[in-house]
N, C-alpha and C positions, 0 to 999 in steps of 0.2 A: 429526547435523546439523553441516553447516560451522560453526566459531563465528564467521566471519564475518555469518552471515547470523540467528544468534542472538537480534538486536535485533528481525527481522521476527517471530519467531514469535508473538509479541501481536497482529499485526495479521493473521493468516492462518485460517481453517477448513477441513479440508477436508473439505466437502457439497457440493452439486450445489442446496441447498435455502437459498434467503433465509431463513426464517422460523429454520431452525439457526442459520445464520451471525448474526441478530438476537439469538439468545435467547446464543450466543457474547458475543456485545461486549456486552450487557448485564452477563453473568457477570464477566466481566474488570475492565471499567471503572465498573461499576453504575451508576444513576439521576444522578450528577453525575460525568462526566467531569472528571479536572484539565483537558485542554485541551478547545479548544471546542464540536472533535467527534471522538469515535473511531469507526477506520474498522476493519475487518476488509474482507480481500481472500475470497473463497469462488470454486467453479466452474473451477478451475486447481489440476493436481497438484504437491506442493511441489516435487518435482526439478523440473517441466518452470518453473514462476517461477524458483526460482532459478539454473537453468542460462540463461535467457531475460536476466537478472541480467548475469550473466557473457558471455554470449554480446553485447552491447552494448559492455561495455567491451571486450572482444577486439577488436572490429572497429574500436573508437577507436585503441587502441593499435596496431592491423595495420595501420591505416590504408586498412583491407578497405572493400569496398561500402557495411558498414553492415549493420544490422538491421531483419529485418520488424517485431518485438517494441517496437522506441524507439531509445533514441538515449543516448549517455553525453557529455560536454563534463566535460574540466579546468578550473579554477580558475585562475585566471592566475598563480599558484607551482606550479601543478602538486602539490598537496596532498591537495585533496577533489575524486572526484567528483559531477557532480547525474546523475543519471541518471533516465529518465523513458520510462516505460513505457506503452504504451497499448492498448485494447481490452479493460479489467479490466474486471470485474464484482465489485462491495463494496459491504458496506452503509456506511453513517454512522450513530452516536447522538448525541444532544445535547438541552441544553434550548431550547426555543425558547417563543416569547414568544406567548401564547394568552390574548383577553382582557384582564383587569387581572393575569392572573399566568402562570406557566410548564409549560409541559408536554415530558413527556421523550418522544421520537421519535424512531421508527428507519428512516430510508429506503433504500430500492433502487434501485441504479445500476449502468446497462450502458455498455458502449463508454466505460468509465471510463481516464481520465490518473492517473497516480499518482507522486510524484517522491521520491528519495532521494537521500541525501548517504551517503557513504562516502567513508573515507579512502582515501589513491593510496597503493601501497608502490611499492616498487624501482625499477628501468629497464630498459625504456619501464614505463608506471606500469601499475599492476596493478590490482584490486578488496582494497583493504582492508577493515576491519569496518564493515557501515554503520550509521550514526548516528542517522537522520533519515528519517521517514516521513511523506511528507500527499499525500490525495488532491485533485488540481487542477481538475477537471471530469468530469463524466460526464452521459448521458441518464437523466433522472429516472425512474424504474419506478412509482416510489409507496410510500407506507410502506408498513410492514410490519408485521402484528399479533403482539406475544407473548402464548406463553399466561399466560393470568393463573392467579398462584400463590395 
C-alpha cells in the first residue's frame, strides 16, 4: 500500500456484504468511538478507490475534464487538498440517544459523499499523505444487525 493512502486503511473493508463491514468498524473503533461516528468505506476494490483518489487530483492539476468519481480543489496556499468523492457505499457507528439513555448503531449508506484532506506536494501540486477522512451525505439503507457475541 502507497503510504500515502495509509491513513485510509481504518476506514475501508473489502466485502461486498454490510453486515461485515459493521462487524469491521465495530472491531476497530468498538462500542464508543473517539469521534462521533466511524465510518468504513465497503463494496469498491482498494486499487480501483484509491486510484479514483488520484485520478481527481490529476485532473485538478491537468486542468483535464475532470472526473466521473468527485472532484479535488486546493486551498488557497495551495497546501492541502479536499477532495470529495461520490457514489460510496459505507457504514457509520456511533451512539445515539434512545429513550433516557444511548444505544450503539450501525447504519447503511448508498450513493454516499465522502471527503478528504490531503497534503499538495511539488509543482503543479500533486496528492500528498491524506489526513482526514468524513463522510458528508449518503441514502439511508437502514441499520445494520451485528451478530451478537
Amino acid at each position: 500500500m502507497s503510504s500515502q493512502f495509509e491513513f485510509l486503511d481504518k476506514h475501508y473493508c473489502a466485502t461486498d456484504q454490510s453486515q461485515v463491514a459493521a462487524q469491521v468498524v465495530f472491531e476497530r473503533h468498538g462500542p464508543f468511538p473517539r469521534a462521533r461516528t466511524a465510518v468504513v468505506v465497503y463494496a469498491i476494490d482498494w486499487n480501483e478507490w484509491t486510484e479514483a483518489i488520484a485520478q481527481v487530483v490529476r485532473a485538478y492539476s491537468d486542468r483535464s475534464a475532470g472526473s466521473r468519481a468527485g472532484t479535488a480543489v486546493l486551498d488557497v496556499n495551495a497546501k492541502q487538498w479536499r477532495i470529495v468523492l461520490t457514489g460510496m457505499r459505507f457504514v457509520s457507528a456511533g451512539r445515539y440517544s434512545q429513550g433516557s439513555g444511548t444505544a450503539y448503531r450501525v447504519n447503511e449508506y448508498r450513493d454516499g459523499t465522502i471527503q478528504l484532506k490531503a497534503s499538495a506536494v511539488g509543482h503543479p501540486p500533486q496528492l500528498g499523505e491524506i489526513v482526514h477522512f468524513e463522510h458528508l451525505s449518503g441514502t439511508l439503507v437502514g441499520p445494520v444487525e451485528l451478530p451478537q457475541a
